[in-house]
C-alpha positions as CSV (number, residue, x, y, z in Angstrom):
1,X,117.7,97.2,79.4
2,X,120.3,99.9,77.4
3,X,123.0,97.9,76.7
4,X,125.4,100.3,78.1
5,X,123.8,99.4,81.5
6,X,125.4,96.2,81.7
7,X,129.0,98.1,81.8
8,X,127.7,100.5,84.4
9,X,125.9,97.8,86.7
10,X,129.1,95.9,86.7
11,X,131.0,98.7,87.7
12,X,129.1,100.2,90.4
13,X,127.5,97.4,91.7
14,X,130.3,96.1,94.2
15,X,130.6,99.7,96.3
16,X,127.3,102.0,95.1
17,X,124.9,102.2,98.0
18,X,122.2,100.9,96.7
19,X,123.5,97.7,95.8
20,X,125.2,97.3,98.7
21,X,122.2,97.3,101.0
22,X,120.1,95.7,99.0
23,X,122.4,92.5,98.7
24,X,122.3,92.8,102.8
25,X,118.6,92.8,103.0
26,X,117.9,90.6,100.1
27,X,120.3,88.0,101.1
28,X,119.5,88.2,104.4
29,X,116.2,86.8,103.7
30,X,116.9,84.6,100.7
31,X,120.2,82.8,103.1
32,X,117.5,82.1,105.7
33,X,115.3,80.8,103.0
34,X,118.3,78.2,101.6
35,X,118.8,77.0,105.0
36,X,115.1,75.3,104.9
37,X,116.7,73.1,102.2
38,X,120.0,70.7,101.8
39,X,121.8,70.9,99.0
40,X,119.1,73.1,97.5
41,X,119.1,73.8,93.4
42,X,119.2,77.3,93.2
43,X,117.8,80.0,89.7
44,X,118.5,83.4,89.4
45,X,116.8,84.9,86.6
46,X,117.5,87.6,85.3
47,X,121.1,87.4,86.6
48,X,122.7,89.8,84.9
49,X,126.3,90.3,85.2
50,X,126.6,87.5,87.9
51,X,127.1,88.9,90.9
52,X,124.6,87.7,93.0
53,X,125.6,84.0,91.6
54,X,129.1,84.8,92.5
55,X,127.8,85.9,96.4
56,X,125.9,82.9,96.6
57,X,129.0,80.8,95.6
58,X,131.2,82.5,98.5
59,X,128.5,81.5,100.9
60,X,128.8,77.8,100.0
61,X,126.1,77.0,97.3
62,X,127.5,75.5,94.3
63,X,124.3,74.1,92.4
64,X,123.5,77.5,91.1
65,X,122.2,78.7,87.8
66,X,122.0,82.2,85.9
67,X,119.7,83.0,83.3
68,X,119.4,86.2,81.1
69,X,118.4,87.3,77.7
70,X,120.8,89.6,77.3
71,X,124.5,87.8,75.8
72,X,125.9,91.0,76.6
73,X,125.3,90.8,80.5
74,X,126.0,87.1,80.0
75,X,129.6,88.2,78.5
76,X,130.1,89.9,82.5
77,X,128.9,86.6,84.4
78,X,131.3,84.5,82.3
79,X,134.2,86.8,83.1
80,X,133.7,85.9,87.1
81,X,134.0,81.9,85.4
82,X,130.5,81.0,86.6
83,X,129.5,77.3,85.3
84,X,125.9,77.3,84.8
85,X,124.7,79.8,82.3
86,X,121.8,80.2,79.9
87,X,120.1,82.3,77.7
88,X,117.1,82.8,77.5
89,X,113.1,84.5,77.9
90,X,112.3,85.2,81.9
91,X,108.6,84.5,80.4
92,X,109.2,81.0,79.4
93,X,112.5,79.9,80.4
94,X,113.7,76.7,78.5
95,X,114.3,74.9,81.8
96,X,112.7,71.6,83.5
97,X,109.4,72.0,85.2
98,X,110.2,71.4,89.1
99,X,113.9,71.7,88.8
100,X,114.5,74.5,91.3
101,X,114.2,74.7,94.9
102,X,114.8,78.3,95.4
103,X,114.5,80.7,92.5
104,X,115.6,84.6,92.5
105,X,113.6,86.9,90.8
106,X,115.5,90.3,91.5
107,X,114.7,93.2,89.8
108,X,113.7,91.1,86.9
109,X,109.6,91.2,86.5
110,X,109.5,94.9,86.0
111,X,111.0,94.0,82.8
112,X,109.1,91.8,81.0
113,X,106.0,92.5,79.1
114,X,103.8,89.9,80.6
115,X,104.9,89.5,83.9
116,X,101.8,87.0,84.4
117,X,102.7,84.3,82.1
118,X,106.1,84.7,83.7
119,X,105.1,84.4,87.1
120,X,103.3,81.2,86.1
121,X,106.4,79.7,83.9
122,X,108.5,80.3,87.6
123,X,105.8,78.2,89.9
124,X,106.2,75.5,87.3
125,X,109.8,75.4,87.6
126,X,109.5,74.8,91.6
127,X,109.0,71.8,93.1
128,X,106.2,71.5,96.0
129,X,107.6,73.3,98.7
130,X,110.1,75.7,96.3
131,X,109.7,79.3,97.2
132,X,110.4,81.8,95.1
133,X,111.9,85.5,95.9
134,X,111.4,88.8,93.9
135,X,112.6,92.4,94.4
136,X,110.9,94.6,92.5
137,X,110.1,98.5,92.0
138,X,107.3,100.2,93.8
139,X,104.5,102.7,92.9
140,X,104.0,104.0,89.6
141,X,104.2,107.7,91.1
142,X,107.8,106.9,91.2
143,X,108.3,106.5,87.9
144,X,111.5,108.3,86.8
145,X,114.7,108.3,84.7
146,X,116.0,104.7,86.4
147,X,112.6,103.3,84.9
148,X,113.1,104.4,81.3
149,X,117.0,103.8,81.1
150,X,116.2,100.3,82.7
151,X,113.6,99.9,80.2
152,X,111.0,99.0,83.0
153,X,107.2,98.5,82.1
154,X,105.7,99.2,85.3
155,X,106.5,99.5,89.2
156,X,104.2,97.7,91.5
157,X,101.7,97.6,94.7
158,X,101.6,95.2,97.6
159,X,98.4,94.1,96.9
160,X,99.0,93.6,92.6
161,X,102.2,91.8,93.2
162,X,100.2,89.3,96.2
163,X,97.4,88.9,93.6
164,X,99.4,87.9,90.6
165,X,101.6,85.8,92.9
166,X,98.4,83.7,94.1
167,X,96.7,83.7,90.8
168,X,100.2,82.1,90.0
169,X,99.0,79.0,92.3
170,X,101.6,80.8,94.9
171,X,101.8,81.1,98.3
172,X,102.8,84.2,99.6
173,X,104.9,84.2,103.0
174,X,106.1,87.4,103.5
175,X,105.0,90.6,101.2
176,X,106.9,94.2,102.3
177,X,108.0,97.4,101.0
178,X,111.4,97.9,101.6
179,X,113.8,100.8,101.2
180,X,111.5,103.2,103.5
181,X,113.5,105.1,105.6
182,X,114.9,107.1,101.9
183,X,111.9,107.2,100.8
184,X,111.1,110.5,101.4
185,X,114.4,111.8,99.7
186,X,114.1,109.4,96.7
187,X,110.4,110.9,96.3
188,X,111.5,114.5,96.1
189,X,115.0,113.5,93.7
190,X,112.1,112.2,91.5
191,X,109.7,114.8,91.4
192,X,112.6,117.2,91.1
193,X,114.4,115.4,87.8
194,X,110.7,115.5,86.3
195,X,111.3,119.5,86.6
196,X,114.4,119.1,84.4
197,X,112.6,116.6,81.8
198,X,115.0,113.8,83.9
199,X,117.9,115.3,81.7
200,X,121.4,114.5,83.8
201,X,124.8,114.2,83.1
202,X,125.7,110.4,83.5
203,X,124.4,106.9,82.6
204,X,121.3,106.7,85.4
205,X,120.4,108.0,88.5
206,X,123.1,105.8,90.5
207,X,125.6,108.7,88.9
208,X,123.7,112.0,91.1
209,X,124.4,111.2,94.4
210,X,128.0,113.0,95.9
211,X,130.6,110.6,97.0
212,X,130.8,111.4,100.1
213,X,127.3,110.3,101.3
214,X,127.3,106.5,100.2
215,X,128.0,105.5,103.1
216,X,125.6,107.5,104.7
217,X,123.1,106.4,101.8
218,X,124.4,103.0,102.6
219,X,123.7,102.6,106.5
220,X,120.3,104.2,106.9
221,X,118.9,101.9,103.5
222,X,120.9,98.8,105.3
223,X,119.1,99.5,109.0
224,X,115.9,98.0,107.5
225,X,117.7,94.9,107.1
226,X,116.8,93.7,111.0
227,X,113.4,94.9,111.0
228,X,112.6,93.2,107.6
229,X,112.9,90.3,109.7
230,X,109.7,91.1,112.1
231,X,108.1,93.4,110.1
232,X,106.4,94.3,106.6
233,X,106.4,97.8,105.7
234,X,103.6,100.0,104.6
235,X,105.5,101.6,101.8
236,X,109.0,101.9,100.5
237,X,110.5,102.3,97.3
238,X,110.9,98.5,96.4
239,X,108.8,95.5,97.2
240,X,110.2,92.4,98.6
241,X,108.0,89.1,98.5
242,X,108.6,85.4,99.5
243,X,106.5,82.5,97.9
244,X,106.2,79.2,97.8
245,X,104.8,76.4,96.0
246,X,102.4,74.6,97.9
């Protein structure tokens, strides 16, 4: 990732739209998921500047970990005075094998080269039973300006996450596309900053959309968050998947 996308993340990340939903439906699931253990262990790789340690802290979970390769987003986490940070590879984190229960994989795969031997490194961190969650981009035909300034290698389908998740010795419990109902929109913002050679003025794509329809952004990307529940969808923008460790 650019370095100056640490700064932005960290401050955007508590108000922007897209953050903001996709903490609700995110941690809607992964909450749920905690609740199947006591006093669970709890990894998020890839954790940035934090925040989603910080959240999880609020909500009563203590025995959490961060872990990033980047000292620079590790400089943001340790400004919110977060206990248990490391640095280090996603592909082969320094860590114990079986010394998780839950691990977080948001947003992270996307950006390492060999998301397979990372994939493998996380099921050996979980113990039988540990499940492992991952938000990650969808569809390749989506590829746009957020993908290069994020430093992304690819975006994925449904049925190559599920395949690399089982050849991973995984279970897979829940496998959906979320962030559907923008879909359309996000589609036709991509196609159209492909027309202008994704030139803008501003750090990333979280800098085009006019203040006053975040919230708007906000509600209609957060209304998936109940039907996520019940239902996987057939496409979306992002892919949400559950594993677990048999």
């Amino acid at each position: 990732m650019q370095h100056e996308m640490y700064a932005h993340i960290q401050a955007v990340e508590q108000n922007h739209w897209w953050y903001v939903a996709r903490r609700k439906i995110i941690f809607d699931t992964v909450l749920r998921r905690l609740a199947e253990y006591p006093a669970p262990r709890i990894l998020d790789i890839g954790c940035g500047t934090g925040f989603n340690l910080e959240y999880l802290r609020q909500h009563g979970y203590d025995n959490v970990t961060g872990l990033d390769f980047s000292l620079e987003g590790l400089h943001f986490a340790q400004a919110r005075q977060l206990p248990h940070l490391i640095c280090g590879d996603g592909t082969l984190p320094p860590l114990q094998s079986g010394s998780y229960q839950v691990i977080m994989a948001l947003d992270l795969i996307e950006h390492l080269a060999d998301d397979v031997t990372a994939l493998h490194g996380l099921a050996r961190l979980l113990p039988p039973r540990g499940s492992l969650i991952i938000f990650t981009p969808a569809f390749n035909f989506l590829w746009g300006l957020q993908d290069e300034v994020s430093q992304h290698y690819r975006r994925y389908t449904a049925r190559e996450l599920r395949r690399k998740l089982e050849a991973a010795g995984l279970q897979v419990d829940k496998l959906t596309y979320a962030n559907t109902f923008l879909f359309p929109l996000i589609l036709a913002g991509r196609l159209a900053l492909r027309l202008k050679h994704n030139q803008i003025a501003g750090t990333s794509e979280n800098d085009l959309h006019p203040g006053w329809s975040n919230n708007i952004l906000q509600s209609i990307f957060a209304a998936e968050q109940p039907l996520l529940r019940y239902l996987n969808f057939p496409f979306g923008v992002s892919l949400l998947a559950v594993a677990r460790k048999p």
